[in-house]
N, C-alpha and C positions, 0 to 999 in steps of 0.2 A: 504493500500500500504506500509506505512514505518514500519506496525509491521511484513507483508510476509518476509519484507527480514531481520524484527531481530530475526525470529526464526530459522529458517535454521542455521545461523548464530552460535545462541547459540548453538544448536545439535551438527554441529557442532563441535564447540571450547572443548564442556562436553568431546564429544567423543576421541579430541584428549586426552584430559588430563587424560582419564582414559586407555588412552593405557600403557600396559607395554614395557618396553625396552629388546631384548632380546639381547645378543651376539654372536658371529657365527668369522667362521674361516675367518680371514680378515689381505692382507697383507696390509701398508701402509708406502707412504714416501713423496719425494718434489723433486722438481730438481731447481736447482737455476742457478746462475752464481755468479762470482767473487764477486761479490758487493753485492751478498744477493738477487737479485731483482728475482723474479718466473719467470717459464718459462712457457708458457701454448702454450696448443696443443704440447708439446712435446710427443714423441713415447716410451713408457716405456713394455718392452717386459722382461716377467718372463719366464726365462731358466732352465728346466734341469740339472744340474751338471755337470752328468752320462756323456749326450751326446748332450748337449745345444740344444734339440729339445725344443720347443715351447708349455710352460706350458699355459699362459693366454698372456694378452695384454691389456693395456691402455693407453690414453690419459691424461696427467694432464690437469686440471681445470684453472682458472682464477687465484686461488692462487698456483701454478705450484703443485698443488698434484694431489698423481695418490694412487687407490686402489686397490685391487685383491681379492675378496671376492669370498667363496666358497675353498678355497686355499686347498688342501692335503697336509699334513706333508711332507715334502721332503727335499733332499738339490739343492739350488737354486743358481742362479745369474742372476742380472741384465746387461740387454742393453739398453742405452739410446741414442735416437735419437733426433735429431731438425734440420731443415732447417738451412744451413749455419754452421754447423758444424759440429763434425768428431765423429763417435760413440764412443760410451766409455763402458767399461764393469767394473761391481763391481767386489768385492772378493766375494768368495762365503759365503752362510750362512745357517745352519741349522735351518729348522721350523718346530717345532712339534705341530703345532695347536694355537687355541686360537687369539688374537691380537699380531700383532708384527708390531711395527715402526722399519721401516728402516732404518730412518735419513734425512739427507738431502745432494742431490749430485748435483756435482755444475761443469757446464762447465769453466773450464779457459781460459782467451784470450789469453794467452801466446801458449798456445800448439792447440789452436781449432777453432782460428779465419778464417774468409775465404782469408782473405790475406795468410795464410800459407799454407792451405789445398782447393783444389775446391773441392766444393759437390754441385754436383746436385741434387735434390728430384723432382722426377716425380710421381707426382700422375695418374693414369690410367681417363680416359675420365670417362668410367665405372665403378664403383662398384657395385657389387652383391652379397645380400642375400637372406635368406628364408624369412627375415622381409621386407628387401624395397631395391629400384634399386637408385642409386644415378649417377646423371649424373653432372661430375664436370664444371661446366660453364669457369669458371675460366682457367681453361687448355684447353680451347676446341677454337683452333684458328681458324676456321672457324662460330664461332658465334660471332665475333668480329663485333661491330656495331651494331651489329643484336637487338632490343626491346624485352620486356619479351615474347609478344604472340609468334613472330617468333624461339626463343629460344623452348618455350614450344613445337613446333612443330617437335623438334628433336628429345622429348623424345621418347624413345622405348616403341610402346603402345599407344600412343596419338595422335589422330585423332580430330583436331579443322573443324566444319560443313562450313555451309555458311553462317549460321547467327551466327557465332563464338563460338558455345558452343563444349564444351571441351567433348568426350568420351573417354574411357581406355579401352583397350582390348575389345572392342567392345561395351561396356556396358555405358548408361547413369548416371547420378547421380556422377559428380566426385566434388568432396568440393577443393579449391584452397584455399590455407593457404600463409600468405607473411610472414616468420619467425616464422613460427607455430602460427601463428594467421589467422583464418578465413578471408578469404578477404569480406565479406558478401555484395560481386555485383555478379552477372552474366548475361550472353548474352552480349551484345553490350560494357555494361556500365562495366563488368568485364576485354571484350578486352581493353577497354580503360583507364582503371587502368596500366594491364598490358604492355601498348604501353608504357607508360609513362618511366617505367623503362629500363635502359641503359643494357648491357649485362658485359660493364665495373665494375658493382654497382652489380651485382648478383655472387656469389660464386656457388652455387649449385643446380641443381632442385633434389628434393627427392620423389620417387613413393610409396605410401604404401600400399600395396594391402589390408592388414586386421589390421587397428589401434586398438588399447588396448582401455578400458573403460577410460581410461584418456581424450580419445580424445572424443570430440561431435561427438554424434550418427549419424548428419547428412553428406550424402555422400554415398547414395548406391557403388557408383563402386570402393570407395579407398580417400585417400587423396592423392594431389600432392602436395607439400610445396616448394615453391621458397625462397633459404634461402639465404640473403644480404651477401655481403662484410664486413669483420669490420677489422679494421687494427690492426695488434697484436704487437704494441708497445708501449709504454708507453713515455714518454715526449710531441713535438709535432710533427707529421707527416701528411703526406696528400696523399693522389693522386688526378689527374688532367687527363682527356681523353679528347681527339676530335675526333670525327669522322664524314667522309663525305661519303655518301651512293651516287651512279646513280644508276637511273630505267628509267622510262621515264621523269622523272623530278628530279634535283639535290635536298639533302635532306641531315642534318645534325642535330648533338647534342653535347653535350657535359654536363661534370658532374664532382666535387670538392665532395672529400672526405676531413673532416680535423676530426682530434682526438689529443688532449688536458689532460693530467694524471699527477695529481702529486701522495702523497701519499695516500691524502683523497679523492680528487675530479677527474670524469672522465668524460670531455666537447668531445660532437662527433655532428657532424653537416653532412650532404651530400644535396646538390641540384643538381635534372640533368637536363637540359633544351633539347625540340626535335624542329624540325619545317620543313617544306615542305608541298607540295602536295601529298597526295596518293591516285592513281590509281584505279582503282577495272572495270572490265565489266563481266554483267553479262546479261544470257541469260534463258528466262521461254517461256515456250511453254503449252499453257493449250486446252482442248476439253472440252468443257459443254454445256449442252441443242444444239447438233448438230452443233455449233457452233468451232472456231478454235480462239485463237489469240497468237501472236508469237512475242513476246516483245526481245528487245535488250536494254540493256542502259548503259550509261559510268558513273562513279561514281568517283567525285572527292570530297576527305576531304582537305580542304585547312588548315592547322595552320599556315600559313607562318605570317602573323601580329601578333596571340596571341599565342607565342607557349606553347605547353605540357609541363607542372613546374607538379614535384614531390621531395617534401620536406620530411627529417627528422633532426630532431635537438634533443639531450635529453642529460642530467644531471646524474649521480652515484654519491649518497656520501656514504663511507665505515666509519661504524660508528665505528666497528672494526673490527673484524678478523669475526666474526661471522653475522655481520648486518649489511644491505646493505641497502640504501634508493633511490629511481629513480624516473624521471621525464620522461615524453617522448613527446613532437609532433610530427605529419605528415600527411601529404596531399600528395592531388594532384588538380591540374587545368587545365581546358580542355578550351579554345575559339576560336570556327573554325568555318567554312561553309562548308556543305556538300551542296554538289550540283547536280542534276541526271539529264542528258537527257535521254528520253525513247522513244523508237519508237514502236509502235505497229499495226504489223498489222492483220486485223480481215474479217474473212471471212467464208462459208458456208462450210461444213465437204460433203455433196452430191454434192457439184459444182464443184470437179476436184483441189480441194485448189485454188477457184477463191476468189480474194480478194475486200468482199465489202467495208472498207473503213479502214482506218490509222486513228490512233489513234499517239500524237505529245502532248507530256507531259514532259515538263521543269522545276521541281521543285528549289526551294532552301530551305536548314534549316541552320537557328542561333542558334548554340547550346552551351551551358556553362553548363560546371561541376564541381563541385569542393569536396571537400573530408577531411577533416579538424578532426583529432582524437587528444586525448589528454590522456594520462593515465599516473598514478601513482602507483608505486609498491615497495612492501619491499618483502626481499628474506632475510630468516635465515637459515643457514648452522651450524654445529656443527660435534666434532671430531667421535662422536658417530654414523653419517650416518642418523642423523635424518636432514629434509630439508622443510623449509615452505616457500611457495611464495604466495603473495598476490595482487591483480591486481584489480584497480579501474581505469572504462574507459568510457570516453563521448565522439561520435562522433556526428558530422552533413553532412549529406549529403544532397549537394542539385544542382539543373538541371532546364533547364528552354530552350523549344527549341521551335520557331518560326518558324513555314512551310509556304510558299506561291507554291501552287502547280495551276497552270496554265492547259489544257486540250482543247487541239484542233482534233477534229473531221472532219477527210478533205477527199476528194474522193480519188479512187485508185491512182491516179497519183500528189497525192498530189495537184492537181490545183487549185480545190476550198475549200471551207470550208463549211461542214453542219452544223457543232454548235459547239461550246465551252461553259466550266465550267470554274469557278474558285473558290478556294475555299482555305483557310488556317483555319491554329491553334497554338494556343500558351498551352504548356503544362508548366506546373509548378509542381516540385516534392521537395518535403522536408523530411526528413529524419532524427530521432531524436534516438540515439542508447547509452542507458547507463545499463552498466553488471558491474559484483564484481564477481571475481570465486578465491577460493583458494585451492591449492594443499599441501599434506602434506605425506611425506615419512618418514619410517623409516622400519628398520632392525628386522625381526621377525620372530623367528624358524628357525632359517637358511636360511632365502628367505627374499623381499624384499617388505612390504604393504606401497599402496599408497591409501589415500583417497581425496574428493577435492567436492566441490561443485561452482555450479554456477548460478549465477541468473541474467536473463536479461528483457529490455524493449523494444519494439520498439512502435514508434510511425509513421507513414507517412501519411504524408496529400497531395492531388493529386487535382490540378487544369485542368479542360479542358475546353479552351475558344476554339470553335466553329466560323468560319467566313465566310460569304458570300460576292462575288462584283459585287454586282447589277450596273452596267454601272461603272463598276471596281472603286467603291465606298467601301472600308473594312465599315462592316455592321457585328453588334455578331448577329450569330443566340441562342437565349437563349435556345430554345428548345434540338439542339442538343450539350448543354455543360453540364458540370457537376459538379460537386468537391466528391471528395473520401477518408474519412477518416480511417486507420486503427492501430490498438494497439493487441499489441501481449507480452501475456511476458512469458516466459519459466521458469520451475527454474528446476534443475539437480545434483542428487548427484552421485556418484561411487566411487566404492572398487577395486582397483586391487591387485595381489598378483603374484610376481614370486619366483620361487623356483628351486634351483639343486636338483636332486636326485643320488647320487652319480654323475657317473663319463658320464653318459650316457643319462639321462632323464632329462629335464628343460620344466618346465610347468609356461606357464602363464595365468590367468583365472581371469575375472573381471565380473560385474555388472555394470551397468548406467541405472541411472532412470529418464528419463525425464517428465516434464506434464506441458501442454501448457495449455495459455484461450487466447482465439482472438476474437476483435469485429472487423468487417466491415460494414462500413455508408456508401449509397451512396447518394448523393444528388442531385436531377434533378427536373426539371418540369414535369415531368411522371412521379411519384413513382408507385414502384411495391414490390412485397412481398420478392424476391428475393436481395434489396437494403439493409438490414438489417439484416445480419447475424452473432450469438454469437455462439463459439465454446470451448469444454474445452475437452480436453484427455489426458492422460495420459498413459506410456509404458514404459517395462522393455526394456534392451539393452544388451545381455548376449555378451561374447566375452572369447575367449580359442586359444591355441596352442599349442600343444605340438613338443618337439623334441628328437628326438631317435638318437643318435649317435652311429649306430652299430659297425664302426671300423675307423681309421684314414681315409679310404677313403669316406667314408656313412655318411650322413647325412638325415635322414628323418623326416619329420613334417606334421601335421595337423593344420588344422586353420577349427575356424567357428565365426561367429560373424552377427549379427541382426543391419541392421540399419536403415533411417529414410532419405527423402527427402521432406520439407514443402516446399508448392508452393511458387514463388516470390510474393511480396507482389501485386507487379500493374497485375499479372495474376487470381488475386481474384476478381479486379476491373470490376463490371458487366456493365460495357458504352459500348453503341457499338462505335468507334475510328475509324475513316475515313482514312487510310492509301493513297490512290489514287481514282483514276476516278473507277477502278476497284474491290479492293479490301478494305476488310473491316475489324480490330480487336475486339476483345468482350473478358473480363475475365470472368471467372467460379467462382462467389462466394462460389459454394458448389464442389469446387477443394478439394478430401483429398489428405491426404497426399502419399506417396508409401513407401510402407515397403519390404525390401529385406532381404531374409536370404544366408548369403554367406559359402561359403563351399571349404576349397581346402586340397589339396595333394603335397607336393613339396618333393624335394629332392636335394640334393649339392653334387655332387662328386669332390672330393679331393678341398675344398675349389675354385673351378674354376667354376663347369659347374652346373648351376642351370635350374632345369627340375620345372612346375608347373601344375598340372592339376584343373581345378575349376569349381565349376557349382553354380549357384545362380537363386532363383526364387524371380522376384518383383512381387507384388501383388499392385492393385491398379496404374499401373503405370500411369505417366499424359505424354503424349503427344500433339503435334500441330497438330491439324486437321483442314483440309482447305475443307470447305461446301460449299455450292449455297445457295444463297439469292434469285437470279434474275435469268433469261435464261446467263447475262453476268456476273453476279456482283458474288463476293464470301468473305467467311469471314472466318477468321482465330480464331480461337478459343484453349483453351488446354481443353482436357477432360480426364478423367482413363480410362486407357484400362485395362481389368482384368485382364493380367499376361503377365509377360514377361520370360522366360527361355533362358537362356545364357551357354553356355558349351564352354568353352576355353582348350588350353593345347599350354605351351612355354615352350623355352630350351633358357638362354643365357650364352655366355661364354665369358670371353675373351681369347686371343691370343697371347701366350706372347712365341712368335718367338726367338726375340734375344733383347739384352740389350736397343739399340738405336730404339727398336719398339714397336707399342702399340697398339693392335687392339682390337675390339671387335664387336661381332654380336649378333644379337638375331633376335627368329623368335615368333611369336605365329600365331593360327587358332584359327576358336571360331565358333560358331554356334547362332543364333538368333531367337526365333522365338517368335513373337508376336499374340494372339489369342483375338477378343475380340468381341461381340454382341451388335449392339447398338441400333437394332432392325430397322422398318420402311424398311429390305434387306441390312442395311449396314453393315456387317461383315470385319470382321477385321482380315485376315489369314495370315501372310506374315511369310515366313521359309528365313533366304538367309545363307550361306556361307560367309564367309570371314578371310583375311590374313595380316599381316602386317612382313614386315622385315625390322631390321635398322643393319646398318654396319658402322666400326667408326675405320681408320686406320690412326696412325701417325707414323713419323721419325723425330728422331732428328739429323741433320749431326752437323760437327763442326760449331766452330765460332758461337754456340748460335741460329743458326737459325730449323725454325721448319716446318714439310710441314704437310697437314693433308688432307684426304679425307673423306668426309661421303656422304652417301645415305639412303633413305626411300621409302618406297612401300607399301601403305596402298590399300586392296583391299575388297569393299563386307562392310557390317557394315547396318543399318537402323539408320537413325538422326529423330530426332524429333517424333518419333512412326510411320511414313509411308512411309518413304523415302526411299530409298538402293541407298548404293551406289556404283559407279559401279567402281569405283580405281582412285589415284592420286601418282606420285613421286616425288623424289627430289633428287639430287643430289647437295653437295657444296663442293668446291676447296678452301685452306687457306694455308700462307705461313706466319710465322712470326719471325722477326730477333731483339733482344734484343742488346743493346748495354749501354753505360756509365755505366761499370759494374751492369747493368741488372736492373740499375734503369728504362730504357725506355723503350719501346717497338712500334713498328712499323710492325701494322696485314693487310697483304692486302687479300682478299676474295672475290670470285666468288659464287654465290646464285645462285638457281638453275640452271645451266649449260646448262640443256635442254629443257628448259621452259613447266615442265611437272606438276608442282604445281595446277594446275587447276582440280576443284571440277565438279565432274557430277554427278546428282542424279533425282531418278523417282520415284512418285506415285500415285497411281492407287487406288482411295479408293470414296467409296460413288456417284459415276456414272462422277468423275472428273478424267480425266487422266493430269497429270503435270508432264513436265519433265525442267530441271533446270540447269546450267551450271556456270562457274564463273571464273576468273583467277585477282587474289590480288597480280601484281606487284612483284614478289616475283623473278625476274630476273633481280639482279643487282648487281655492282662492290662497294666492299668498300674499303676507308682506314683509320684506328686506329691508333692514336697513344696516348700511355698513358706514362706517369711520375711521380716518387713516390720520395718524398721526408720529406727530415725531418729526426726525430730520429727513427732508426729502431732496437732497442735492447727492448723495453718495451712492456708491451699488452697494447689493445686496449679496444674497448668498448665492453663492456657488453652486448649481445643479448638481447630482452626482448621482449617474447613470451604476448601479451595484451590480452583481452579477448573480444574483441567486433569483429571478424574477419566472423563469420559464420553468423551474422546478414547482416555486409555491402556485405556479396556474392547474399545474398536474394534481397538484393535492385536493384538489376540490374531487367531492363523493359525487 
């Protein structure tokens, strides 16, 4: 174990050092202010001369510099922009190749302060590229109050099921990153990450349809990355939000940004705290063995005694201009009661839908989660464009949830009682996740090579106690409990490389190599051959792009890229798991993994209207298929289906009407079709259609205030391998008025307007017809109000992308 990860390691460390450094046409400078102090995220735009058209564009850094590599000889001038002040332009200057510093340019408070000059800077809801869709959370005053999953549900594209798993354009397999870090939960345990965080506390969600070899392989349909807040000043500064949500029951949270800089040290701390009841009712209707039953149930998560804590707190020390050193915590914690009444009634499919008897099932579950990561990371930077980050990261993740599910059996008129069950379980999940990956850039041949490796571990170990109530006596049944241990460790290197080709052609093209070994124990009083399963394999990751810039209007690219989805950990777990009176769960120890090759075609005209066409084939896909055990009983299992085929084609633009307006739309279509033989007559054929459109319109009138509309319309899609579904909308209403020169802010918002949010989906597989329904509260009134104070002339903290993110997405049941 301690020599696998010294030799990668060593490889390697040889490799960087035996790289040569090359040079290439590169412009550079700094933008400061009065006092010397950087200015980061400022807007640095290289100009034309001739006729101040738009050479290149960048951002400065953390140390307020900005670069322009690839540059062509010309004569030039700068414009520099930043929030709260007045553009400024340089003198001009001749560049004939080679390196050339700038200087350093520096805003004055005498001529550019916002006391003398108002500037507004409105960033658009939407941005769009050939690479990724960026939806600015931040600006978007109808997601005001709103939690991260609710948020994610705006995205254009993204379609969250009814057991919360996330699709993109139609397509399964999406990887959720919190700051470019893998969230490594999903289903349930990933919503509930995601509820945790504030909408206050998020700046961005980012869509990426085809990541570079930098990024882990895993995620057939894309990465979505939900990227934090961080405050961009330096001394001390904060913000503070509250907000109070109605649905059917009042619900509120609140969250404390603070950030702490001097010249060497940078202290950033955020907690945001949630709590209420939330709603959910849903409705299943199943046929099996001539049989009917037609369930309804109400679903309440209660947090109002423990509520939803999501912590970050970390450390920067700048050793000097070149070497940085970091600390980071953060969590989250869940302590609530989920509660279901269900009602079911059951009866003969030849007697007219006569109903022989109701079924009256009352569960409750004690559920705690918590989420606790720790990493340490050095970052070296130099004048030369070489960049090394290094990341060392332990997480624990760990759950523990107590069912008592109750089962009465009563005649059609509910009067008597034929029999009752009862029956609980206590589940115990631990979670032990420690990686080291490092990345390492530099400048070569005129392009730009990144190499990086990473290595991780996981371990989880899975408790399931089993209980009967004989004369409602709790009694373990040992037979049907178990414990489940499992260890996985990965280790991953990759090469990227981008390059200009003159003035027209930019290629980027990587390798990632990943190779896994997994063992799975399970432990029970029945052993079988299937409890003990070792796995080891290994796969290349290819990934390209190209883009063709025919003329100032055209823009064309190619994308292809290979990637990888390993099953959740607890879906390996081969126990059969008692879910209710009816149904039953089982993992698939010999679940492989699904491998996608992805494929598109895009194009951008005049920097506004982006067109994409894509088709992608998974192989081996794993979906939820729900089988007969009994004439009544059924179990839920994941198994591969042989291939899935996806054909999509979107257009989005924005709308940029008039000054005080901000629109934007987008549409795609997709196509689906799943095919798969699993012999015994059960085939697997499902073709469906489907569409989504999102549309995003703001005004800003005077006095600071803001109105904004949006809507969504997902239609058609398959969740889980056999589902389709048959369409859901949304529409939301937001108004928000800044005041005490714009340090506060007060967002009021109407959530879906039409109460049309609610999920319908049907299928028809293996002699089981299931159809399913659902509506998650998602109609209600909020109001925000957030205040920022402190020093706002300095930056803030330091983002830091960890590496243990694509593990804790996996833990998720």
């Amino acid at each position: 174990m301690k020599n696998f990860y010294k030799f990668p390691i060593a490889i390697f460390l040889m490799a960087l050092c035996s790289l040569p450094t090359f040079g290439q046409n590169i412009i550079t400078g700094k933008v400061i202010d009065s006092k010397q102090v950087p200015y980061e995220f400022a807007t640095v735009l290289l100009l034309n001369q001739k006729d101040s058209s738009l050479a290149k564009g960048a951002i400065t850094d953390p140390d307020g510099k900005f670069e322009f590599e690839n540059s062509k000889p010309a004569n030039y001038l700068l414009k520099v922009s930043y929030v709260g002040k007045s553009d400024f332009y340089t003198s001009s200057f001749e560049y004939s190749g080679g390196s050339l510093e700038t200087g350093a340019h520096a805003f004055f408070d005498n001529a550019t302060e916002l006391k003398t000059v108002t500037v507004t800077a409105v960033r658009p809801v939407i941005e769009i590229s050939a690479e990724k869709m960026i939806l600015n959370v931040a600006d978007n005053v109808s997601s005001a109050g709103s939690d991260g999953l609710e948020i994610l549900r705006k995205a254009p594209g993204v379609v969250i099921d009814n057991n919360e798993n996330i699709t993109l354009k139609g397509k399964n397999g999406v990887q959720v990153y919190i700051d470019g870090k893998p969230a490594r939960l999903g289903g349930r345990d990933l919503a509930s990450l995601l509820k945790s965080y504030n909408a206050n506390n998020i700046e961005a969600i980012e869509v990426i349809l085809n990541p570079s070899a930098k990024y882990e392989a895993e995620g057939n349909a894309g990465i979505i990355n939900i990227r934090l807040k961080r405050n961009l000043s330096l001394g001390t500064n904060g913000t503070a939000s509250f907000n109070f949500r109605m649905g059917v029951t009042p619900k509120g949270n609140a969250s404390l940004n603070l950030n702490n800089r001097t010249e060497k040290f940078n202290f950033y701390t955020n907690i945001t705290g949630g709590m209420g009841i939330n709603h959910e009712n849903v409705n299943f209707y199943r046929e099996q063995g001539g049989l009917f039953f037609d369930q309804s149930s109400k679903i309440k998560d209660d947090s109002v005694l423990y509520p939803r804590i999501n912590y970050r707190v970390g450390v920067d020390y700048l050793l000097n201009k070149n070497h940085t050193l970091g600390i980071q915590f953060n969590g989250n914690a869940y302590d609530g009661v989920q509660s279901s009444n269900g009602r079911t009634l059951i009866g003969t499919l030849n007697n007219n839908g006569k109903i022989d008897s109701v079924l009256n099932s009352n569960s409750r579950s004690l559920e705690k989660r918590n989420n606790n990561n720790f990493n340490a990371n050095y970052a070296y930077k130099d004048s030369l464009g070489r960049t090394f980050n290094l990341d060392a990261d332990y997480g624990m993740i760990g759950s523990k949830n107590d069912t008592y599910n109750p089962n009465l059996y009563m005649s059609p008129n509910e009067s008597s009682l034929y029999s009752s069950t009862i029956f609980g379980s206590l589940t115990n999940t631990d979670i032990t996740i420690k990686t080291l990956k490092g990345d390492y850039e530099q400048n070569l041949a005129k392009g730009r090579l990144g190499l990086g490796f990473k290595l991780s571990e996981v371990t989880t170990e899975n408790g399931f106690d089993f209980f009967d109530f004989p004369n409602n006596v709790k009694t373990p049944n040992t037979e049907k409990s178990s414990d489940f241990t499992y260890n996985e460790m990965v280790y991953a290197a990759y090469g990227n490389y981008n390059k200009q080709f003159g003035k027209k052609v930019a290629l980027q093209a990587g390798l990632r190599m990943e190779a896994t070994q997994s063992h799975g124990q399970l432990f029970s009083t029945n052993p079988k051959d299937e409890d003990d399963v070792k796995r080891s394999y290994a796969n290349l990751f290819p990934s390209f792009a190209i883009t063709y810039s025919a003329n100032k209007s055209n823009t064309f690219g190619v994308t292809y890229s290979r990637r990888i989805d390993r099953p959740r950990y607890q879906n390996l777990n081969p126990f059969e798991q008692r879910l209710d009176e009816l149904a039953f769960r089982k993992g698939n120890p010999f679940l492989n993994p699904q491998y996608s090759n992805n494929f598109g075609l895009n194009h951008t005209f005049k920097g506004m209207v982006t067109s994409t066409l894509s088709y992608s084939r998974t192989n081996d896909f794993f979906g939820q298929i729900i089988d007969s055990t009994q004439r009544k009983r059924t179990f839920i299992t994941e198994k591969n289906i042989a291939k899935v085929d996806n054909y999509s084609f979107g257009i989005a633009s924005p709308i940029p009407l008039a000054k005080w307006y901000n629109g934007y739309v987008s549409f795609n279509i997709f196509r689906q079709v799943y095919t798969s033989d699993f012999g015994t007559g059960k085939n697997l054929n499902i073709g469906t259609n489907g569409f989504n459109v999102y549309s995003e319109h703001s005004v800003t009138l005077k006095n600071d205030l803001k109105l904004q509309l949006s809507g969504w319309y997902n239609q058609g899609g398959v969740w889980g391998g056999t589902f389709v579904n048959k369409g859901m909308a949304n529409v939301d209403f937001g108004i928000q008025k800044s005041f005490w020169q714009r340090k506060a802010d007060i967002k009021i918002s109407f959530t879906d307007i039409f109460k049309t949010a609610a999920w319908d989906a049907v299928s028809d597989f293996g002699g089981i017809y299931f159809a399913g329904s659902g509506y998650n509260e998602s109609q209600t009134v909020r109001a925000n109000f957030t205040y920022r104070f402190g020093n706002t002339k300095v930056k803030g903290a330091r983002q830091r992308k960890t590496g243990l993110e694509d593990e804790q997405r996996r833990a998720g049941n």
